[in-house]
Every structure is written in structure tokens, then in C-alpha cells.
C-alpha positions as MATLAB code, in Angstrom:
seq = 'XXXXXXXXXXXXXXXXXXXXXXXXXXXXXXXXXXXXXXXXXXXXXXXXXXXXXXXXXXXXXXXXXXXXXXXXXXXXXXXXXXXXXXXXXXXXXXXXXXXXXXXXXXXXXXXXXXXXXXXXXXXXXXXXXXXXXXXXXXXXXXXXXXXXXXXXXXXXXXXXXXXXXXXXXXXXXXXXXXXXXXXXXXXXXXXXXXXXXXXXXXXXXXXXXXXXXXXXXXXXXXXXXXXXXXXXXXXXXXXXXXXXXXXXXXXXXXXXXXXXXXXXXXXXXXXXXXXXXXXXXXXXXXXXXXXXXXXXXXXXXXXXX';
ca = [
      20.898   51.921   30.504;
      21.733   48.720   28.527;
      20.244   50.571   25.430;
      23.134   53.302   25.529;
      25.651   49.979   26.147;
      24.698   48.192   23.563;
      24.229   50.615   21.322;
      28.330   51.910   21.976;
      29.707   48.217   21.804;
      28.234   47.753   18.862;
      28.988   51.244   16.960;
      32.563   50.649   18.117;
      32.671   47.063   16.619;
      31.498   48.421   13.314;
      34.498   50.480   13.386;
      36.814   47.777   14.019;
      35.542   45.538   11.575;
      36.091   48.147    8.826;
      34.594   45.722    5.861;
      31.374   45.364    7.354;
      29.185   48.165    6.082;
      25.155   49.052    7.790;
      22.397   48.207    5.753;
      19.792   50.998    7.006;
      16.571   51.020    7.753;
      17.204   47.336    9.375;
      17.617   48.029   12.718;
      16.454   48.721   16.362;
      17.114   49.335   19.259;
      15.229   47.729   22.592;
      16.196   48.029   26.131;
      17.743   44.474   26.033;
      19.011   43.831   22.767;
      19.920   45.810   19.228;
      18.968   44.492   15.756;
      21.066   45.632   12.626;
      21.685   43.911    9.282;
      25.097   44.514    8.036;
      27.190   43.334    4.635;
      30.004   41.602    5.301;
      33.139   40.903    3.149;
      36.560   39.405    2.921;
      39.129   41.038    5.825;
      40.706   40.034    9.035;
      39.430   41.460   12.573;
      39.916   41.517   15.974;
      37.184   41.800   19.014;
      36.111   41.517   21.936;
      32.039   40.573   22.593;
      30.631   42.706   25.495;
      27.416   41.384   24.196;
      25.289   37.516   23.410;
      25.755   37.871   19.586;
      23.452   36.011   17.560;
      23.534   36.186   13.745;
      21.715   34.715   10.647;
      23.173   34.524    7.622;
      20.109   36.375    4.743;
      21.940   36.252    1.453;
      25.512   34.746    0.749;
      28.022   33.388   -1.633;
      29.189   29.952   -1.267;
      32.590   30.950   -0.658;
      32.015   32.479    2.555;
      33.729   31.412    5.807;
      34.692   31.777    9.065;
      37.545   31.015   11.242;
      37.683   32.356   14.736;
      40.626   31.463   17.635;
      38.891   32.073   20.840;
      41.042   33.311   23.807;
      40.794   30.423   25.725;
      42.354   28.707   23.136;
      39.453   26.639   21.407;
      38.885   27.302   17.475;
      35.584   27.088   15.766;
      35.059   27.162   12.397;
      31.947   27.131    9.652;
      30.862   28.141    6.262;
      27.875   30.414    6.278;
      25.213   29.881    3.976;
      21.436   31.722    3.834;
      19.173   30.238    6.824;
      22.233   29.318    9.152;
      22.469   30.559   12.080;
      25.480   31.671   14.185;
      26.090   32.564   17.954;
      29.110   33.657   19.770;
      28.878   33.698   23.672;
      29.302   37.314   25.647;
      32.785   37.693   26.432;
      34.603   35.777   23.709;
      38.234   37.147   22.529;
      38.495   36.099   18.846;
      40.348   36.712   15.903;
      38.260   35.759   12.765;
      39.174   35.355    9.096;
      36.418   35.809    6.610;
      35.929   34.809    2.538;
      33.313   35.842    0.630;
      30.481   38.136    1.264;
      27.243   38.205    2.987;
      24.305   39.757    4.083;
      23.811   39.175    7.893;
      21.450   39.768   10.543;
      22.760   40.671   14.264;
      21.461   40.619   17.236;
      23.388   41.570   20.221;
      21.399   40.169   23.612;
      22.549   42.031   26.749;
      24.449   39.169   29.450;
      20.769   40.014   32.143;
      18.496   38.335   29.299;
      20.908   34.900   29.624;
      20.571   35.734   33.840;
      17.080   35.151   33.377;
      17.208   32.105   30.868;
      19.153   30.645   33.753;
      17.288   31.663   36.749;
      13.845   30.304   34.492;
      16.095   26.941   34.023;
      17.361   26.620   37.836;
      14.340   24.189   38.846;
      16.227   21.653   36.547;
      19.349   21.543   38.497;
      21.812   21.961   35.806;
      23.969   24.665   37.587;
      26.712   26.504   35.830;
      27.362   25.391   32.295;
      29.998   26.629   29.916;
      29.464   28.746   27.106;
      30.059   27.607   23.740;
      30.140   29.715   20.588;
      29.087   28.110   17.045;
      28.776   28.880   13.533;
      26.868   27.674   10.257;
      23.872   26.214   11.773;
      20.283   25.288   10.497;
      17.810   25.791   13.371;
      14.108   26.044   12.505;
      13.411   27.843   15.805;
      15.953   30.522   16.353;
      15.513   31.444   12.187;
      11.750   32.006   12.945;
      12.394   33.830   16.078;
      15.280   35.989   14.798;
      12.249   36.783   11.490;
       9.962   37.727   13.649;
      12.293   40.533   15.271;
      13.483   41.322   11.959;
       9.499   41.625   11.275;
       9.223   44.139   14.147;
      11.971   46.545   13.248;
      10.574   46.736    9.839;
       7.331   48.295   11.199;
       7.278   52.341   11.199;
       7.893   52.552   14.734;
       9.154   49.553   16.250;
       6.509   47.547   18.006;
       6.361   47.182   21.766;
       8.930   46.644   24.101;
       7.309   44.159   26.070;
       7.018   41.911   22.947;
      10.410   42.342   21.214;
      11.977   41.120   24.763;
       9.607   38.422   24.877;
      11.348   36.893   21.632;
      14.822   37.459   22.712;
      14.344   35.660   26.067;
      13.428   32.739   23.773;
      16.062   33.206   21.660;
      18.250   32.458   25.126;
      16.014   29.925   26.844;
      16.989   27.732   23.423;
      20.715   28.890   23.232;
      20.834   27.923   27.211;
      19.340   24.876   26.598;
      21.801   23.635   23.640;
      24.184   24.348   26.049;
      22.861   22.730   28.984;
      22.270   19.532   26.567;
      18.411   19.403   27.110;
      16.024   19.376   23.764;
      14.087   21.759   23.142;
      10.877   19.995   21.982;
       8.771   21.778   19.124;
       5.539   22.730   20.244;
       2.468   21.984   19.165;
       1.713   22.241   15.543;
      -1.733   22.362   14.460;
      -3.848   23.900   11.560;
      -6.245   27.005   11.611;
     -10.099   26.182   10.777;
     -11.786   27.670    8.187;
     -13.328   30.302   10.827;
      -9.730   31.452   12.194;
      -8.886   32.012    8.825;
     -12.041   33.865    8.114;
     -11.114   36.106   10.913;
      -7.643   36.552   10.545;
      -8.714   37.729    6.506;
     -11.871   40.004    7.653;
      -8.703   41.793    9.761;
      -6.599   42.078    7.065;
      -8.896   43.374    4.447;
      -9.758   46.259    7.241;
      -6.506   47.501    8.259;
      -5.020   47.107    4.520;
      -4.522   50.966    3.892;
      -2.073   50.704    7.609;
       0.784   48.720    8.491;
      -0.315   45.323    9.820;
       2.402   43.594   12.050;
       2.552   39.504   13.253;
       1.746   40.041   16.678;
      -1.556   41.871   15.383;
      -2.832   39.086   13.445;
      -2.160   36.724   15.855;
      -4.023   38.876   18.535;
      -7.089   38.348   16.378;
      -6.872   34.690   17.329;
      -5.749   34.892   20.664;
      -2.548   32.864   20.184;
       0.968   33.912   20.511;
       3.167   35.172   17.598;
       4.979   32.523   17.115;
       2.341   29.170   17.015;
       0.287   31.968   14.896;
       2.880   31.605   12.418;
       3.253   27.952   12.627;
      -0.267   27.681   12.106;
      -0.541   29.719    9.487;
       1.678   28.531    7.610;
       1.134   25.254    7.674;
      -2.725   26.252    6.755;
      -1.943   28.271    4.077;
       1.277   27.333    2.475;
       1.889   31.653    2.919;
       3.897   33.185    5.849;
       1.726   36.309    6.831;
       3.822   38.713    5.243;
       3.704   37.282    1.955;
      -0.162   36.951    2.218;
      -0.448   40.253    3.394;
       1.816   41.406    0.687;
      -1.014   39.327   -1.794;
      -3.947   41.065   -0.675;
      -1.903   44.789   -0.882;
      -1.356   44.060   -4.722;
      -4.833   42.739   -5.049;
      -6.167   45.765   -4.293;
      -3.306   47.591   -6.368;
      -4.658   46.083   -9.313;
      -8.348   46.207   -8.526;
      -7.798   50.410   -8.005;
      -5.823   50.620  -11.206;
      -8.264   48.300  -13.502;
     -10.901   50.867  -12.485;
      -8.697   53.755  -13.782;
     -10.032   56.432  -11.537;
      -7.081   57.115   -8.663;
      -3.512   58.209   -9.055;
      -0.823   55.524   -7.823;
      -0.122   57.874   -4.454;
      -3.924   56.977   -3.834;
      -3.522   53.394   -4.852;
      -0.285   52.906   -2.820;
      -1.805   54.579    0.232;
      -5.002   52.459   -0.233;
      -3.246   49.694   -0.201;
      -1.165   50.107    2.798;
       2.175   51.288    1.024;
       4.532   53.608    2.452;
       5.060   55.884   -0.776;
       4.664   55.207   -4.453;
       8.154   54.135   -5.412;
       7.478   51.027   -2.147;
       4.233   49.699   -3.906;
       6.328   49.917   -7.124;
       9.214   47.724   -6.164;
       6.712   45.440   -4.430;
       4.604   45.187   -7.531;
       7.359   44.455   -9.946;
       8.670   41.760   -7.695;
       5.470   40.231   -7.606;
       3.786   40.635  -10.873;
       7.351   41.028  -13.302;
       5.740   44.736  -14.653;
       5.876   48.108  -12.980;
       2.201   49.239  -12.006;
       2.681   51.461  -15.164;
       3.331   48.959  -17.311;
       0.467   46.649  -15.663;
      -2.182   49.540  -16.191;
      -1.226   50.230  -19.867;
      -1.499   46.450  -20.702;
      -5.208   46.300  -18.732;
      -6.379   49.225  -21.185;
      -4.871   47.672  -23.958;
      -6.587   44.306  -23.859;
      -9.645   45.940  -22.858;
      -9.723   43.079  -19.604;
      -8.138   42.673  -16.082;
      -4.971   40.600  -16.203;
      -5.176   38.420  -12.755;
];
């Protein structure tokens, strides 16, 4: 039921904006929340927010800005640069005036999720608190969170259910917080020994030629997604997906320097979707097109790592 809500709200709001145009395959839909990623430009609009929208700014000039007047009279304002993040409350009447373009990431929280932030938060005695929308702000925790659901629409067929509402009700424990005034401490940060990292590799190297999401890897060490990342990180230097995204081309370039299979055997034995995928991937990493990589291995007679 809040799928089929969401999902109107939002489709209608698309409309309205008129300069804002879909970016697919970024998005999903989960009983409690949608995901899309959307370019924005210059224009004037109009709306009304049925929704909790939440928004980080992936890729943007640094002319762009917003100005929204809120119907209860209070004006917020911000520029918008990559890694800021942005959150207007559900029910805010606003008229916003944007410059510049961007690449954006929504997502649009049904009002039950912040019911439950609440009720989770009643033991503190806070009561009632009033909601307040901002914009152009860095936040470490809400960035990672709102990744990792960007991370789970990505995969084929968006992971569970269970987990995707498991990072939105974080997402509004911390927005509820902020507005409640109480910090929300950083957990725990510690580094993986050499044996966790032995075991989170050993999974990798086995489930390569498939699509390997967080949640996955982090199940291989018994922690949740998001001190798995943490970890991880701080360990490696990598987030997963770019060590993942190491290992694929590895074995990209350890197929091809044998010369034997044909790049849709490489790409599926390396756990790309289709040819043209492990392409782009491969020229982003390496600066040649697989092609071009293979040609230059046979004509220097030697691997080129």
C-alpha cells in the first residue's frame, strides 16, 4: 500500500518539476521508501511533500542553488555541492528556485518509518519536536547510508526487503535525532585482522562470475553492513565495491593474457553483466578498452599489470 503511494507522489512530482529528468536504471521501489536518481537543472517549481525526502547531491556544478519559502513562512537556503546532503520534512509547501545543474539522489521515506524513529526514541522523553527541513550538508553517516541503498538498487533484483528498510529506519533515527538535538555518536570503528580479510577475499574470489552485494560480504563476517564497511575501509584504504571491481578486472586481464576465451566469456567470468559493462569498467580503470589492452599484451610479448 505505501509502495503504490509513493510511487504516485513521486511520478506526479516529476511532472511538476518539468526540468528534472530520470536517470534509469537507478531506482527502486520498497514497501517504505522509493530510490531514484534524477538530473536536475535551472527552473522554478512548486510542491507539496506527501513524503520524508532525503537527497544527496552525486555530481554538480558550483553554481548550483537552492532557495525554498516554506508555507509556514520560514526560508531555507543552500548551495549543493557532491557529498551534501539535503532533507525536507513530509508535508512542507515550498516554492524553490534552482541554478545550475546536478545529479541527485532521492529518497522519499513514507511518514510510518519517522512513527517508528519516534516510538524507538520515546524512552528519552523528548515528546513532540518540530520538523525542520535543510539543505547543503556534509554528514558522514547519512552519505554512507544513502550509498549503501544506492548499492542495493544497483543489484539485478533489488536485495531484500527486510534489509533496505533496515537502512532507511536509520536514515530517520539520525534525522529524528538532529531534530530532537541529541548526537548521534559514531560507533565503533575498528580494523579487520588479517583472517577477516582472508575470508572476506576467499568469498569474493568464489562468487566473482555473480553479482556480489555489501550485505553479502559482510555476512561472511557476521557484522552488519554498515561497521563492515567502516571496517573495511579503514583496513584496506578500498570501499568493497571498488575492491570488488579490482579483483573483476584482475581476472579480465588474467583470461585475456591467456588468449583462449572470447570477451562474452571473459565478462561473464568475471562477474559482468554483458560485454559492453566489463568494457566501460575496464577503460575506466585501466585508460584502454580490453581490445586495446589484449593487442598491446601480444605485442610486447608480456602481461602489462
Amino acid at each position: 500500500m505505501h509502495d503504490s503511494i509513493l510511487r504516485t507522489d513521486m511520478s506526479e512530482a516529476m511532472v511538476e518539476f518539468g526540468h528534472a529528468k530520470l536517470r534509469r536504471p537507478d531506482e527502486a521501489y520498497w514497501p517504505r521508501a522509493n530510490l531514484l536518481v534524477i538530473e536536475q537543472g535551472s527552473g522554478q517549481f512548486e510542491a507539496a511533500c506527501g513524503f520524508h525526502l532525503v537527497e544527496l547531491t552525486l555530481h554538480g556544478s558550483q553554481s548550483f542553488a537552492i532557495q525554498c519559502d516554506c508555507e509556514n513562512g520560514s526560508k531555507t537556503s543552500g548551495r549543493c555541492l557532491p557529498g551534501m546532503v539535503h532533507y525536507t520534512h513530509n508535508g512542507t509547501e515550498m516554492s524553490c528556485k534552482m541554478r545550475g545543474t546536478q545529479v541527485v539522489q532521492q529518497v522519499c521515506i513514507d511518514q510510518s518509518v519517522f512513527d517508528d524513529a519516534m516510538e524507538a526514541l520515546s524512552h528519552l522523553g523528548r515528546g513532540f519536536v518540530e520538523p525542520i527541513s535543510f539543505f547543503g550538508v556534509y554528514d558522514s553517516r547519512l552519505k554512507m547510508l544513502m550509498d549503501l541503498l544506492l548499492d542495493e538498487a544497483r543489484l539485478p533484483q533489488c536485495a531484500s526487503d527486510v534489509f533496505a528498510d533496515m537502512l532507511v529506519m536509520k536514515i530517520a533515527l539520525i534525522l529524528t535525532m538532529r531534530r530532537m538535538g541529541i548526537t548521534d555518536r559514531e560507533p565503533a570503528r575498528h580494523t579487520l585482522s588479517q583472517t577477516e580479510l582472508s575470508r572476506v577475499s576467499d568469498y569474493v574470489e568464489a562468487h566473482l562470475n555473480r553479482p556480489l552485494s555489501l550485505n553479502r560480504m559482510a555476512a561472511t563476517l557476521g557484522m552488519d553492513t554498515v561497521s563492515f564497511f567502516e571496517a573495511f575501509q579503514k583496513t584496506t584504504g578500498l570501499v568493497p565495491d571498488d575492491y570488488v571491481t579490482q579483483r573483476r578486472i584482475a581476472v579480465v586481464k588474467d583470461r585475456m593474457a591467456l588468449g583462449a576465451d572470447t570477451l562474452p566469456d571473459i565478462a561473464r567470468a568475471a562477474g559482468f553483466s554483458s560485454p559492453a559493462r566489463m568494457a566501460r569498467v575496464f577503460n575506466q580503470q585501466i585508460g584502454l578498452s580490453p581490445a586495446q589492452w589484449r593487442r598491446d599484451v601480444r605485442a610486447r610479448g608480456r602481461v602489462l599489470h
